[in-house]
N, C-alpha and C positions, 0 to 999 in steps of 0.2 A: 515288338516295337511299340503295340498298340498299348500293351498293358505299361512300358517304361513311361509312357507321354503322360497314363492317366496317372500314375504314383509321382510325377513330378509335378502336373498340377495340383494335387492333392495338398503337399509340399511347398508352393507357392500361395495356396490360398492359405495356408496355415500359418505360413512367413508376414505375409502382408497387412494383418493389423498389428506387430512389433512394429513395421515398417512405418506402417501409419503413426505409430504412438510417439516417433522419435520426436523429440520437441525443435521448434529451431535455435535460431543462433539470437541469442540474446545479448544485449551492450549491458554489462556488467560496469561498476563505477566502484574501484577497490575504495573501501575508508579504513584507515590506519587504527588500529589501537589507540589507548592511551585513556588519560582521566577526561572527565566530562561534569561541567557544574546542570544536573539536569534541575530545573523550575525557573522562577526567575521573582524579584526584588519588584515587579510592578504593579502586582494589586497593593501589594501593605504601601507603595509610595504612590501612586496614582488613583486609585481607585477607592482606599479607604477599606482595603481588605475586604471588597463586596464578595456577597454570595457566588457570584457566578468564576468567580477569577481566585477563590481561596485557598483553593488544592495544588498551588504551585510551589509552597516550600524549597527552595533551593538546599542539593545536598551535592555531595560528590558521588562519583559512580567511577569505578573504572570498566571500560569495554575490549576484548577481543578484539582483531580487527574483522571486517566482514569484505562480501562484497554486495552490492543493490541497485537495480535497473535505473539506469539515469533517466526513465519515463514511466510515468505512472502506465500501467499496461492498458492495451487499447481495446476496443470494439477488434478490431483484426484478429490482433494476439487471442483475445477471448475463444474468440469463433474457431480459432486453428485448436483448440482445447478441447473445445465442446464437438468440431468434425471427428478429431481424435477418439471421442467416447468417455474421454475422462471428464468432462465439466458436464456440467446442467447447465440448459440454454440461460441466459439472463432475462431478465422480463424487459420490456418497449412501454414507454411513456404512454399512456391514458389515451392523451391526444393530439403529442405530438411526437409521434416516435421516429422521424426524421428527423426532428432536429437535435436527438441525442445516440444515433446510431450510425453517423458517420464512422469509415475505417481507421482511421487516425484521431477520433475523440477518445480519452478516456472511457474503458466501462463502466458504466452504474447501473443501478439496479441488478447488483450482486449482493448478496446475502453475506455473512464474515466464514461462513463456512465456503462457502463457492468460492472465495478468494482465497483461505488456505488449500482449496483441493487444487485450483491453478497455480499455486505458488507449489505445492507438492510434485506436479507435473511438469513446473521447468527446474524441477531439482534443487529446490529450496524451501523456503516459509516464510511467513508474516514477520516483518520487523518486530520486535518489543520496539517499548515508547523510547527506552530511551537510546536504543539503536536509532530509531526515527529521529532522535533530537540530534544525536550526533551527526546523521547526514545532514538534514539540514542547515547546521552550521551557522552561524550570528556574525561572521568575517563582511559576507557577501551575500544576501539574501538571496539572489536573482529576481527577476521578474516575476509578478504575480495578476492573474487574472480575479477578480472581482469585483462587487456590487454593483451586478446583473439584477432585473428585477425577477423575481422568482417563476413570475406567469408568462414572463418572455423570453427569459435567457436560457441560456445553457452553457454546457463545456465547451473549450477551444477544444482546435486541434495540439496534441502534446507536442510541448518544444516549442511553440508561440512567441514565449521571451526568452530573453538571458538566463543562462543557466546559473544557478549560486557558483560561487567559488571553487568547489567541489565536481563541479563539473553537472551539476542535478538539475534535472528540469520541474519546474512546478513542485516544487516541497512547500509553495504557500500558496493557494489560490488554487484553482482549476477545479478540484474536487479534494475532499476532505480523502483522509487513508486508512484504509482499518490498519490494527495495528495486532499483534498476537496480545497483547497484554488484557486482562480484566480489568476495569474498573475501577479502583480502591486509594482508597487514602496511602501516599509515598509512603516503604520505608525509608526514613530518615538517617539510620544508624549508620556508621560507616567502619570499617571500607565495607563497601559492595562490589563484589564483582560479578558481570553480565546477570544485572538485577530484572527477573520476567513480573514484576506485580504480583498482585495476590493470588494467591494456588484456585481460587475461586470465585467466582462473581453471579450477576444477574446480566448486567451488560460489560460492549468494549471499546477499551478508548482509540478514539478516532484523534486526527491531528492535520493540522497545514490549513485548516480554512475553504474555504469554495467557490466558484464563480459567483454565487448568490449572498456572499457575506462581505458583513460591515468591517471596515479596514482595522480595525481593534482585536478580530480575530485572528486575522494574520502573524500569530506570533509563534515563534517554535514551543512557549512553553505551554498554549493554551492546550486543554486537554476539555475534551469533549465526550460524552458516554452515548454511547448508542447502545440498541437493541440489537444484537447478533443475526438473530433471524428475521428480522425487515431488512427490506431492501428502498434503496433511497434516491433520489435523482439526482444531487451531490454528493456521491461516496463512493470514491474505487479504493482502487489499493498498487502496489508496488511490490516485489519482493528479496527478499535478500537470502544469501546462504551463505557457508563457510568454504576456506580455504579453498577454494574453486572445488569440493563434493560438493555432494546429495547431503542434503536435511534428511536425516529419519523420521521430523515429526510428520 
């Protein structure tokens, strides 16, 4: 009897980090297929085709349809990752790390790789950009959180305002999103289907703006390059996957 109890503990200790690893239930936000015009018409009319807003080229794209968190993931979500064994903790703010580690703020101070290994753990990956432009949507923006001053502000709590039309919270404002894609000047050519950027890069594009940015940012087409392995105090992420599986990447 004595020897069945120890080979079924044995048994249970050996069960109980799958058990641990299982991820939870995530609000999933279906977006439909179809064509997509991704950049946009407003540096060459607005702006005078400046430096900073020049890599918008409008092309067509057609996309898959996916599914993708109608909330940027949180400090919560993170930490159920990282108790799990599968994330690396995130790093805390300098010197204010309460006010960016509430359970329900977005997380920042993830790295683009720490976001794909928690997008890999709830059974998906990193949006491409122009997945991300698709959810976002130009019907109905939703509400958007920013121009915080940098030395005082921080993230809301996710879900704050009106969700865009799509049902998405914060696709502009709150915190900027990494994105799978590299950095690089659009293919323009077309058709494209389910177009990832360039096969290789230095940096990757981030998108949606942040609580500490000027309202000109906020646009689905801006595209912004970061450095993969910094981590940032405006920049989380979100993630999408297919056909309700697992992502292999």
């Amino acid at each position: 009897m004595h020897k069945f109890i120890g080979i079924l503990s044995v048994i249970l200790c050996l069960m109980s980090p799958a058990i641990a690893q299982e991820s939870p239930n995530f609000d999933w936000e279906n977006i439909p297929g179809g064509e997509l015009v991704m950049g946009d018409s407003f540096c060459n009319d607005e702006q005078g085709n400046s430096d900073w807003c020049s890599d918008e080229t409008p092309h067509k794209v057609q996309l898959d349809g996916f599914l993708i968190l109608r909330s940027e993931v949180t400090n919560q979500l993170y930490y159920r990752c990282f108790k799990d064994g599968f994330c690396e903790p995130n790093e805390l703010h300098d010197s204010r790390p309460r006010d960016f580690s509430k359970k329900q703020q977005p997380v920042v101070f993830v790295s683009w790789k720490q976001a794909h290994n928690f997008c890999k753990w709830a059974g998906g990956r990193l949006p491409t950009e122009a997945e991300w432009e698709k959810a976002a949507n130009r019907e109905n923006l939703g509400g958007a959180v920013f121009g915080k001053k940098y030395d005082v502000g921080a993230p809301n709590r996710v879900g704050s305002v009106k969700p865009n039309s799509k049902g998405l919270y914060d696709m502009l404002g709150n915190v900027y999103e990494w994105t799978q894609d590299w950095y690089g000047p659009y293919e323009t050519t077309t058709p494209q289907l389910n177009p990832k950027g360039p096969g290789e890069g230095k940096q990757k594009v981030i998108k949606g703006g942040a609580w500490n940015s000027p309202a000109h940012y906020l646009r689905v087409s801006d595209r912004v390059a970061r450095n993969p392995e910094y981590r940032y105090s405006d920049l989380g992420f979100r993630c999408v996957k297919l056909n309700n599986r697992k992502e292999d990447s």
